[in-house]
VODRENPA-899546 format. One record per residue (C-alpha): x, y negated, z negated. Coordinates in steps of 0.25 Angstrom, whole numbers, padded with zeros to 4 digits, always signed. Last residue first. Layout:
<rs>
XYZ/...
</rs>
This chain:
<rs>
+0013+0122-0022/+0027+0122-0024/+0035+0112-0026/+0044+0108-0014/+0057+0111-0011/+0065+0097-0011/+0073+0089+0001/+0059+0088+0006/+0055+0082+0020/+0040+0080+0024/+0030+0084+0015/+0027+0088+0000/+0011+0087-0005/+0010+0087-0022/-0002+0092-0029/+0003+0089-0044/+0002+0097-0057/+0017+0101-0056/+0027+0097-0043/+0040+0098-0046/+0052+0098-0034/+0065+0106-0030/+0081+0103-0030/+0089+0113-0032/+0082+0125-0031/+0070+0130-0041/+0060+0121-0037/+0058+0114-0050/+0075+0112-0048/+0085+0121-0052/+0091+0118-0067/+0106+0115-0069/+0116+0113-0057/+0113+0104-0046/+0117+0092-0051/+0111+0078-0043/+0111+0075-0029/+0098+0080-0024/+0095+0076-0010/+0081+0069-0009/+0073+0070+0003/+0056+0066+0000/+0048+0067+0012/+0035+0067+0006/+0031+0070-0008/+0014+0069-0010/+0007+0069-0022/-0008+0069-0019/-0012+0073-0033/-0006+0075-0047/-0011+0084-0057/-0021+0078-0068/-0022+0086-0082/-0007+0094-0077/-0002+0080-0073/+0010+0079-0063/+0024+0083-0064/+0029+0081-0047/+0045+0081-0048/+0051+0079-0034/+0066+0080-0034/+0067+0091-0044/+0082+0092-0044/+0084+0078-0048/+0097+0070-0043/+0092+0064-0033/+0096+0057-0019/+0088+0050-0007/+0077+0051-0001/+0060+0049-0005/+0050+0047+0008/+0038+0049+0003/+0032+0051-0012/+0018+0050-0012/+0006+0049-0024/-0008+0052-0022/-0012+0055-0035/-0007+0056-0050/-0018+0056-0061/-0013+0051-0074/-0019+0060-0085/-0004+0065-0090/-0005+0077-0096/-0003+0077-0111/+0008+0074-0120/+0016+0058-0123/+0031+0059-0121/+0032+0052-0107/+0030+0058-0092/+0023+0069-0092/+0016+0065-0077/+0028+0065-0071/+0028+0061-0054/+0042+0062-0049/+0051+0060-0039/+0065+0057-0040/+0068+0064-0052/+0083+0058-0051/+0086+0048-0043/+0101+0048-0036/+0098+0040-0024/+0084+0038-0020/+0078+0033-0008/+0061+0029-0007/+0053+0029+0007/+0041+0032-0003/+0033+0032-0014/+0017+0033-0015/+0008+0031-0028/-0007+0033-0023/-0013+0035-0037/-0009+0035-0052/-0023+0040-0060/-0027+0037-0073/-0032+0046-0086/-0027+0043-0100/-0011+0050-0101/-0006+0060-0111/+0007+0063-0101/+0012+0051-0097/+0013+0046-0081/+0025+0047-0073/+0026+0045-0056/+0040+0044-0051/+0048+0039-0040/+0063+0042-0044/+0066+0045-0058/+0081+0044-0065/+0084+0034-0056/+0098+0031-0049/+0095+0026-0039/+0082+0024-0029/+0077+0015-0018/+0064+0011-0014/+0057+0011-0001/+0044+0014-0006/+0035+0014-0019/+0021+0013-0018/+0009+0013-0028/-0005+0014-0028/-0010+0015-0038/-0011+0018-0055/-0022+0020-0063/-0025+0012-0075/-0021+0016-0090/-0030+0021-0099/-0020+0025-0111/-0007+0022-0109/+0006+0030-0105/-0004+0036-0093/+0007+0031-0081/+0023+0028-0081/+0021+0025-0070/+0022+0025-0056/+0040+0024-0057/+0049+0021-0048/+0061+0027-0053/+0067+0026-0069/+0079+0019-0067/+0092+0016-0060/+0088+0012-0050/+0077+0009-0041/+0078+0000-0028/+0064-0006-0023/+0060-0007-0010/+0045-0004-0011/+0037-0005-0023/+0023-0007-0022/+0011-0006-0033/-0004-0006-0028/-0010-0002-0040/-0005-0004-0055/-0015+0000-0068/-0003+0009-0076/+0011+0009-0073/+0022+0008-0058/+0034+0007-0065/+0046+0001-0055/+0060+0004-0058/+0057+0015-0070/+0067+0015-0082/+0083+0011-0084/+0083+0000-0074/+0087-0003-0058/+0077-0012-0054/+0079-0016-0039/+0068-0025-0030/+0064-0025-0017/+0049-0023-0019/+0038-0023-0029/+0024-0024-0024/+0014-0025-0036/-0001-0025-0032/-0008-0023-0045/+0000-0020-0058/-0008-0014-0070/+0006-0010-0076/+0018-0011-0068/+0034-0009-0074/+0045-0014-0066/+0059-0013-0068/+0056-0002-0081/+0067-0005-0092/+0060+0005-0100/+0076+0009-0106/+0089+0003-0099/+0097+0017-0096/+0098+0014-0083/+0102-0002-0083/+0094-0012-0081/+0090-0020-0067/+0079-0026-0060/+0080-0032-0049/+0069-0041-0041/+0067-0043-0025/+0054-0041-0027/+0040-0040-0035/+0027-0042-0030/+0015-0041-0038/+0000-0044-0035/-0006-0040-0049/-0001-0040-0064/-0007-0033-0074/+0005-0029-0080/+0020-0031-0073/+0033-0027-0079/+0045-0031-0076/+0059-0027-0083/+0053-0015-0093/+0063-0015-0104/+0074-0024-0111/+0076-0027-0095/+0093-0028-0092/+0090-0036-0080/+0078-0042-0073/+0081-0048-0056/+0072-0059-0051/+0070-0060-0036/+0056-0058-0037/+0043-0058-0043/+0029-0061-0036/+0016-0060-0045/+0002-0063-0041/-0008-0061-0053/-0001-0058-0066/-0007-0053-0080/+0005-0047-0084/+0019-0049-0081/+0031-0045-0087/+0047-0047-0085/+0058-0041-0096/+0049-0031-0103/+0052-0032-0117/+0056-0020-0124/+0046-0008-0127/+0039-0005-0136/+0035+0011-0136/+0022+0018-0136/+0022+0031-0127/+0039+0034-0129/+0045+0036-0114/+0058+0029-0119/+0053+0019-0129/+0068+0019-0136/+0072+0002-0132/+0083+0001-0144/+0094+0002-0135/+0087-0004-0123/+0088-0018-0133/+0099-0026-0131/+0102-0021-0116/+0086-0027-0111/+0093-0041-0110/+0080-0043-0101/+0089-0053-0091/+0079-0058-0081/+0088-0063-0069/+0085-0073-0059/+0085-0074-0042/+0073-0074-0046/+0057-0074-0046/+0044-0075-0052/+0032-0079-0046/+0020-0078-0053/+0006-0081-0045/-0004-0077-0058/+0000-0080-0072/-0008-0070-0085/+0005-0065-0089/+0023-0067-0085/+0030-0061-0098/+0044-0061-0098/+0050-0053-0110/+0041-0045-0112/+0034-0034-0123/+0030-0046-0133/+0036-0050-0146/+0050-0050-0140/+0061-0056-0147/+0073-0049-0143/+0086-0046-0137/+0083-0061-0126/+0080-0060-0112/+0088-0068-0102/+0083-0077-0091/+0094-0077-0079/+0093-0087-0070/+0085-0091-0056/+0073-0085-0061/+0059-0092-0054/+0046-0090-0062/+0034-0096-0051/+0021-0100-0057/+0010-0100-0045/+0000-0110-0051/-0009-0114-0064/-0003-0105-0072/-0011-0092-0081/-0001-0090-0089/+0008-0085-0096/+0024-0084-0095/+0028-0076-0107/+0044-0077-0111/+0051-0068-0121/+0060-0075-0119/+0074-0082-0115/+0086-0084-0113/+0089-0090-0100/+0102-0087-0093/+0106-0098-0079/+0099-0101-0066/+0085-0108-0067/+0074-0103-0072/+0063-0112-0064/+0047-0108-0069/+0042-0111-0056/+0028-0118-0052/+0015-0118-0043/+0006-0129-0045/-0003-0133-0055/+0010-0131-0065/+0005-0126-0077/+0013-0112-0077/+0025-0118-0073/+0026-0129-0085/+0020-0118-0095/+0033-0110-0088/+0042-0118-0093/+0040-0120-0105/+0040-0105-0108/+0053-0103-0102/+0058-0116-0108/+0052-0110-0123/+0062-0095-0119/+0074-0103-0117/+0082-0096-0129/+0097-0103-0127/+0106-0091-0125/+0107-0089-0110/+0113-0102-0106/+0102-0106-0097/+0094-0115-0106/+0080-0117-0105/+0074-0130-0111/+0062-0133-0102/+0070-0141-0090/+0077-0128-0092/+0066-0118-0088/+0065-0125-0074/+0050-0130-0069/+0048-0130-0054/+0037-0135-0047/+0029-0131-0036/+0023-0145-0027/+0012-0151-0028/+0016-0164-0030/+0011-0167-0045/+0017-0153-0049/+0031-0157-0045/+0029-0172-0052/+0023-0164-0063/+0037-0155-0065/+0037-0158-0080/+0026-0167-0084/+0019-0155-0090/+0031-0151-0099/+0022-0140-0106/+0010-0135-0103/-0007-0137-0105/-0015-0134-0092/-0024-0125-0098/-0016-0114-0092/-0005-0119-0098/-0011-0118-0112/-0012-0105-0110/+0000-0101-0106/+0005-0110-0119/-0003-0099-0128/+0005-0088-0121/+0018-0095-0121/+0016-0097-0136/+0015-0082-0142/+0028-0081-0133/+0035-0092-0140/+0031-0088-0153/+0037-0073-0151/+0051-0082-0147/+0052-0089-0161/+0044-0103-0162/+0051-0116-0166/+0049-0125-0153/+0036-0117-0149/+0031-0126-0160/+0032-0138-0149/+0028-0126-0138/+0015-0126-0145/+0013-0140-0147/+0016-0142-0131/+0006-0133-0125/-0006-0139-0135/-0013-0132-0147/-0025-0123-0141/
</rs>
């Protein structure tokens, strides 16, 4: 394999698809103990102690015009070889630059601390990210810094909607492939789509973060999972134009408590069955999470056409909303693709839910007709309607009511709905 140093030489007069081709080769060769600026930060290693190692010292340059995207990558060859643990340091002021990969795997526990603002540029994305963290175990990455997606110069453009196959945008902040993940204090603006979006990744916490895009931003999801195991996401505000947190395919053991939603999509368990074969879904708990604004609540949506799978043992609860509309909801037609949905729904609880909506059906129940739901139970849900009371009557035929089809759904406690009949 040609040497680190050679290939960052060329690296010199490559365009920004180059640049990414190279960070994965240069990974590695930092997992052979091959990086750049080695005898930067040796006398920190030699004593055992963390070291720090600051984008600018590489080149960076916090005007927010000047492309920093080789300091980024520089740098992180420095971190990611350090035998001990290390911080990639983005100091204060505007970065420009991207798309970045950090890959590994390290030699330690690499820790990315944002103190500035990194700004993404229109275009020039030959992969679906913007920052891509894979195959690095023990990450840290934290604030008090801004990621700015820049996602206003291209929303226009973005017409995916609920389409099957569609490209999407970059996603401002992935990672795949991780072991031992901890993200906080960094906020993401202006996402060109998904903000985070964690594949394959196990042992998560996430908090303290904010997340923001305005409500007619498109697929600019705060956090999307795939195959996430062991996520706890808590104390944390995403306000966007779609779901707040997506639970999808393959993730187990997901909580989220102490989140505030809105605007946006709700807090979403899906959207499930979009791809053949997916893996089941479970366990996962929302509570204590606060509603605006959202044009769904807590919702369960899987396509219609779907491969087999199940979506078990998914409770909310102790939730307050103001102003949400379809504030429960399991869809199981959701998208454009025909047939029943093949995702099996079971044992899912929604306790505790008050506040305001504006939706006359508050509890909408639309499961499979090829695999009905089971063991849905709605518990102690108050909600006053606040919306307009002409037009259509509710499912229930007054002014508020509930929708149950193809499901076995248990009410208790108190209502502010009629129930659906049995």
């Amino acid at each position: 394999m040609a040497s680190a140093r050679s290939l960052v030489a060329k690296a010199n007069n490559t365009n920004v698809g180059s640049l990414i081709l190279m960070a994965l080769v240069l990974g590695s060769c930092v997992a052979n103990g091959e990086y750049l600026g080695a005898r930067r930060g040796l006398a920190a290693v030699a004593g055992g102690a963390p070291t720090v190692f600051d984008i600018t010292k590489n080149g960076a340059v916090g005007n927010g015009a000047t492309d920093s995207g080789k300091a980024f990558l520089n740098t992180w060859l420095q971190v990611c070889a350090s035998p001990v643990p290390a911080t990639l340091l983005v100091p204060k002021g505007e970065f420009l630059a991207g798309p970045v990969i950090f890959a590994g795997p390290c030699k330690s526990k690499v820790t990315v601390e944002v103190q500035g603002t990194i700004t993404a540029p229109p275009t020039g994305y030959p992969t679906p990210e913007w920052f891509l963290f894979e195959h690095v175990d023990n990450v840290v990455l934290t604030g008090p810094g801004t990621f700015h997606g820049k996602g206003e110069a291209v929303w226009k453009a973005d017409g995916c909607g609920q389409q099957a196959e569609c490209n999407l945008p970059p996603t401002s902040l992935k990672f795949r492939n991780i072991l031992n993940l901890d993200i906080s204090g960094i906020s993401s603006v202006n996402a060109k789509a998904f903000h985070m979006f964690l594949v394959k990744t196990t042992n998560v916490k996430v908090s303290n973060i904010k997340l923001t895009a305005p409500a007619e931003s498109p697929n600019t999801d705060g956090i999307h999972l795939s195959n996430a195991v062991n996520v706890h996401i808590v104390d944390s505000v995403v306000a966007t134009g779609d779901d707040c947190i997506s639970v999808g395919r393959g993730s187990t053991n997901v909580t989220v408590e102490r989140v505030m939603c809105g605007p946006g999509h709700g807090l979403s368990v899906g959207s499930l069955g979009k791809y053949p074969n997916e893996e089941n879904v479970a366990g996962i708990h929302f509570k204590n999470c606060t509603m605006k604004d959202t044009d769904n609540g807590l919702r369960i949506k899987s396509w219609g056409g779907s491969s087999p799978s199940t979506a078990v043992d998914i409770t909310y609860e102790d939730i307050t909303m103001t102003n949400v509309k379809n504030p429960i909801i399991i869809d199981q037609n959701y998208g454009t693709r025909g047939g029943d949905s093949k995702v099996a729904i079971s044992n899912v609880l929604f306790k505790n839910v008050r506040g305001t909506t504006i939706s006359k059906d508050e509890v909408q129940i639309m499961c499979s007709k090829a695999v009905p739901c089971k063991g849905v139970n709605v518990v102690d849900v108050e909600l006053n309607f606040v919306g307009d009371k002409g037009g259509h009557p509710s499912a229930s035929g007054g002014l508020v009511g509930s929708l149950c089809t193809n499901a076995n759904v248990v009410f208790g406690g108190k209502l502010s709905f009629p129930m659906c009949p049995k």
